[in-house]
MARBASE-274838 format. One record per residue (C-alpha): residue in three letters; x, y, z. Coordinates in steps of 0.02 Angstrom, whole numbers, plus 50000, padded with zeros to 5 digits. Last residue first. Example, Ala and Ser with C-alpha at 12.3 -4.5 7.8 and 13.67 -1.06 7.14 Angstrom:
BEGIN
SER506844994750357
ALA506154977550390
% end
This chain:
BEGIN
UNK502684912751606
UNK503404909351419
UNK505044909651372
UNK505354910551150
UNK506974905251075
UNK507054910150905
UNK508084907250735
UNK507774911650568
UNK508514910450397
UNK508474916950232
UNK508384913150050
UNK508444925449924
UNK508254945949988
UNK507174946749816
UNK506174929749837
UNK505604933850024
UNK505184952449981
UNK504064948849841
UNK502634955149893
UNK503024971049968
UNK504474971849839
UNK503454974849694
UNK504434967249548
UNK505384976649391
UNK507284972049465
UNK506674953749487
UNK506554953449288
UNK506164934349304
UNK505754927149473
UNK506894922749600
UNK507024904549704
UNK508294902749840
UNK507704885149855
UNK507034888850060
UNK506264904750005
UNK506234906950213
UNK506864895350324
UNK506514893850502
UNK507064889550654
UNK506114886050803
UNK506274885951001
UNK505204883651154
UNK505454887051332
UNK504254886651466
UNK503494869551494
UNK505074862551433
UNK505944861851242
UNK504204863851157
UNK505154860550970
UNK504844872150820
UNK505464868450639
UNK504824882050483
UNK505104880350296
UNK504624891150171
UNK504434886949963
UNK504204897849800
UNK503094898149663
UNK503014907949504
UNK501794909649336
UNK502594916449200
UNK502714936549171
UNK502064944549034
UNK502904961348984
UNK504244954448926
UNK504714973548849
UNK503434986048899
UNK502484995648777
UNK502134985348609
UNK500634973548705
UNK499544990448721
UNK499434996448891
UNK497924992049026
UNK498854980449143
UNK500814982549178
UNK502064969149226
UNK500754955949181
UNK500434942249252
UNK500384921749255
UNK499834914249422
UNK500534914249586
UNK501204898849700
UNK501424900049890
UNK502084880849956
UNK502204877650142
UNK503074865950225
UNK502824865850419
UNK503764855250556
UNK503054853450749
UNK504164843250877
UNK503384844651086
UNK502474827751053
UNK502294822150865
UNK501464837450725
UNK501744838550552
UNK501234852150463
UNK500674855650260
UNK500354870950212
UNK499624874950022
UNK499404894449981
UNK498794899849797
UNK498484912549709
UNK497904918149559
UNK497384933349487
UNK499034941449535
UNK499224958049633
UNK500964964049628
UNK501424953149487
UNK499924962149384
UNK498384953949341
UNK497064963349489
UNK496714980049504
UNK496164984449350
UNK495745005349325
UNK494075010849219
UNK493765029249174
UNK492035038949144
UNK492735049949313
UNK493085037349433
UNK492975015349405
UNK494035004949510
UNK494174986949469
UNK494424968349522
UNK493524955249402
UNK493574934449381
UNK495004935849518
UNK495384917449570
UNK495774912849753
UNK496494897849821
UNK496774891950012
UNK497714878050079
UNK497724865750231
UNK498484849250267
UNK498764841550421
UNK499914827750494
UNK499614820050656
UNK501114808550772
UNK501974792350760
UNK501434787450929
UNK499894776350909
UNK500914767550804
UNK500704765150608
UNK499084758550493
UNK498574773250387
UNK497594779850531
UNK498954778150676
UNK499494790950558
UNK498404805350647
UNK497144816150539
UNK497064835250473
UNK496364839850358
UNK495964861450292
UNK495244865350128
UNK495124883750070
UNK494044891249928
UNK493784908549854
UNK493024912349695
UNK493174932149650
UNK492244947749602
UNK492834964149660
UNK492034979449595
UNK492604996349663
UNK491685013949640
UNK492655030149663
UNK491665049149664
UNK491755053849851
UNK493215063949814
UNK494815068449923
UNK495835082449848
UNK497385086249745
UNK497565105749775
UNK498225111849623
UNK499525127349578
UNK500325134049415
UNK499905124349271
UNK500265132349092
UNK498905144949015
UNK500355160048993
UNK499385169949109
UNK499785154049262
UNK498355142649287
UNK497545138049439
UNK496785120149503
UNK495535114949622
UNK494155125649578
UNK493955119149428
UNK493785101249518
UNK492275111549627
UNK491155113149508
UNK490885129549373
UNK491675131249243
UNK491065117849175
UNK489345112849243
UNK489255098149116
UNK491135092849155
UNK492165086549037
UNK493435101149066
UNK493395100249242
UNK493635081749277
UNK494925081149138
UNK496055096349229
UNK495725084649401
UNK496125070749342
UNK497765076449249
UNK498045084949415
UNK497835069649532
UNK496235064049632
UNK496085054349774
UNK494825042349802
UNK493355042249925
UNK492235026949893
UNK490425032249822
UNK490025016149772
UNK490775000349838
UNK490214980049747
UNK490624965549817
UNK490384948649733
UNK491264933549820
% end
């Protein structure tokens, strides 16, 4: 995967803004001046962040999934011992970027958005039972991208994986049920305090559990 945006609408701040002016070869006069006053004393006394069509993303990755899925009769037991499949996906960020105003910004390294990942689910299907284990595993990180090594202490963060389990059973024609277990090991990655939440939700709350009955008519 190789896409490339130009002309994507970002919005700018008032450090961007000040350095978008000043830099400028029309300076005073473009519209980023025009976004910002200062007070008599020179200090900053009003901006009007904006939406510019001046952003360009680059996001080139390798993708893959596999997906099998085969009965056990195969390997030699009954007819009735029910189907397993296996399915996972993997993506590696070679580059992920946003580029405005002569500056470059990574997207991709930190623990909210890893450079690798990795799903693996593996089901098990006999009659009305289903049972998943999946696995979700992210590479190494960094807290922060972009910063010399000095700023953040453990800055670099190991590579982490956690585990989810899910039971469902087709109790009649109408009913079903399933329970399931999140972060089934309770696992918790280092410095959980410093980690983006939308991502780590599961691992921060610890393990959890689930329980349903669903009717259907």
């Amino acid at each position: 995967m190789d896409v490339k945006v130009k002309n994507a609408i970002t919005s700018l701040e008032p450090d961007d803004l000040m350095a978008a002016c000043y830099d400028s070869s029309s300076y005073p006069n473009n519209a980023y001046c025009n976004a910002f006053q200062r007070s008599s004393d020179g200090q900053l006394a009003n901006f009007q962040a904006g939406y510019f069509n001046i952003a360009q993303y680059e996001t080139r990755a390798l993708q893959s999934s596999m997906d099998y899925y085969t009965p056990l009769s195969r390997f030699g037991l009954s007819q009735n011992a029910g189907d397993v499949e296996v399915s996972g996906n993997y993506t590696h960020y070679l580059k992920s970027q946003q580029s405005y105003l002569g500056n470059t910004y990574l997207l991709s390294g930190t623990t909210s958005a890893p450079n690798d990942l990795f799903t693996l689910n593996a089901n098990y299907i006999k009659g009305p039972f289903s049972g998943q284990w999946q696995t979700i595993w992210y590479g190494k990180s960094n807290y922060k991208v972009q910063v010399p090594a000095t700023t953040y202490e453990n800055n670099k963060r190991p590579s982490f994986a956690y585990f989810n389990l899910s039971l469902s059973y087709q109790i009649t024609k109408n009913f079903s049920g399933s329970f399931v277990i999140n972060n089934i090991t309770g696992a918790l990655p280092k410095y959980p305090g410093t980690y983006s939440v939308t991502r780590y939700y599961d691992m921060l709350i610890g393990r959890s559990f689930q329980m349903s009955i669903g009717a259907h008519f």
